[in-house]
C-alpha positions, 0 to 999 in steps of 0.5 A: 407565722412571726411571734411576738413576746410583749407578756410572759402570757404569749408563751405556752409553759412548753415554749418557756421550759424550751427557751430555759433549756436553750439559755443554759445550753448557750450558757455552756458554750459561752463559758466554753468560748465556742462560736455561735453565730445563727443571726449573721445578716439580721438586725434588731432594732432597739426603741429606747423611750426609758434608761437602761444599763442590763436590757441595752447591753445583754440585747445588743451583746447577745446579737453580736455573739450571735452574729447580727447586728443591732440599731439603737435609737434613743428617746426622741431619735425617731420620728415617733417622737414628732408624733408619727402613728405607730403603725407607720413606724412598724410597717417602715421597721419591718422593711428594715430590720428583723425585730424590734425591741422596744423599752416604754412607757404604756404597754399598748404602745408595745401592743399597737406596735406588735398589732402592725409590725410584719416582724417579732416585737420584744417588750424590753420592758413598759410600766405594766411588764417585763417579761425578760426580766422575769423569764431570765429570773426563772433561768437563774432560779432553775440554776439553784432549783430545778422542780418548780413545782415544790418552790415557794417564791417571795415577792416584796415590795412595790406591785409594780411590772415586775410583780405583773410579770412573776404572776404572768410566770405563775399562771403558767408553771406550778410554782407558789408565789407570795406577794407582799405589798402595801395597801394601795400598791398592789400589782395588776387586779385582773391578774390576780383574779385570773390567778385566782379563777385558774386555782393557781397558788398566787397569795396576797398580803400586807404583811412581809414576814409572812411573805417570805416565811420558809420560801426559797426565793425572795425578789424584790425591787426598787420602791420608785420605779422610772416615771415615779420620781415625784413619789419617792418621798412618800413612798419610802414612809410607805414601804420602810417595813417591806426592806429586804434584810438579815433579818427578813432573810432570816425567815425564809429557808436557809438555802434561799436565794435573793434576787433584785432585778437591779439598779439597786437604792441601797439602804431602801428595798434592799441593805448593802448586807444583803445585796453582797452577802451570800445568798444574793443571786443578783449578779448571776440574775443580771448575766442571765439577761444576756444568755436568756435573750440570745436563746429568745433571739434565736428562736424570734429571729432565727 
């Protein structure tokens, strides 16, 4: 039976505690230079409606060092973009190519997709989710924190995808997860009620340093997301006081890390200070993209 992955909620806690084991594992063998190659003759295709710098290249290098190839096709370079139904597109795909990543706007589009596609279909990111992103994030902090269990995570910020995705990450393992987001840019409300109805420690609150007190994991992300460049002025009055600083920094535990899913606006969520400094995990999070999606890759196309 083919799998798709559109919210981190399409994975049992066992199948993510699997796909973190394996990203490490193929970590290593990177790192040791060792050949790995289980996807000689597939092909992934990769549906762009949105930029990208880290989900573009950490999926097609990681088919590559797998040993497939991979098919990029950008905004208004399918016949989707002429109004083809997406059903049409997914049954002409599945005689194609052995899975599809697809980066978009509305999460149903991902789903409807899914729903008529006879291969695995990856969200490579849409306005209400990114599971990638979050599950690589889980890899990263793994690396620094192995029990789960006892971790205090700080989101910060905007209740934007990002934030779906950490709480979709939370009803599954036994993490805390403190959000802190402005009135009115808060993330999903059904999740939060789900969070709520399973008795999983997922919290709410305006406020940031009460956020990231003695937490070991502080994420954040940009104030305007893609499709929102209108609002950036207005959202930037909005969220002044939710910029992750030394001073911020200073609250949460000493051994804690940072994490942005990148690009950055320096100077706005986040100061050049704290992106550089020595409890930024940044650029350990964006490699692990790449050995987190190899291990999914492995397992959806394999």
């Amino acid at each position: 039976m083919k799998r798709d992955l559109l919210t981190v909620l399409d994975l049992t806690r066992e199948e993510i505690e699997a796909l973190l084991a394996r990203a490490r594992e193929l970590k290593a063998w990177q790192r040791q230079g060792r050949s790995h190659t289980p996807l000689a003759g597939k092909t992934l295709a990769m549906i762009f409606d949105k930029p990208s710098t880290r989900t573009r290249v950490s999926f097609e290098a990681g088919m590559a060092q797998l040993g497939g190839t991979s098919i990029y096709l950008a905004p208004g370079q399918t016949q989707m973009a002429r109004n083809e139904p997406i059903p049409d597109t997914a049954r002409v795909l599945s005689r194609y190519v052995n899975g599809v990543v697809i980066r978009t706007f509305a999460q149903e589009t991902v789903e409807e997709l899914a729903r008529h596609a006879d291969i695995p279909v990856i969200n490579g990111l849409t306005d209400t989710h990114h599971p990638c992103q979050v599950l690589s994030d889980l890899l990263t902090v793994r690396e620094r924190f192995p029990d789960l269990s006892h971790l205090k995570v700080a989101w910060v910020g905007d209740g934007n995808n990002m934030a779906n995705s950490w709480i979709t990450a939370a009803l599954h393992l036994d993490f805390t997860l403190y959000l802190a987001c402005p009135k009115g840019y808060e993330p999903d409300t059904a999740l939060l009620q789900q969070a709520q109805k399973t008795g999983k420690r997922v919290y709410l609150t305006q406020d940031p340093q009460a956020a990231v007190a003695d937490v070991q994991v502080i994420n954040t992300d940009v104030w305007a997301s893609m499709g929102q460049e209108e609002e950036a002025a207005a959202r930037r009055q909005v969220f002044k006081p939710y910029q992750v600083n030394s001073e911020l920094l200073k609250l949460a535990r000493p051994e804690a890390i940072v994490l942005h899913c990148l690009p950055a606006h320096r100077g706005e969520e986040i100061t050049s200070e704290v992106l550089d400094g020595p409890q930024s995990a940044a650029w350990d999070q964006a490699e692990n993209r790449l050995h987190f999606q190899k291990a999914l890759l492995e397992w959806l196309l394999g």
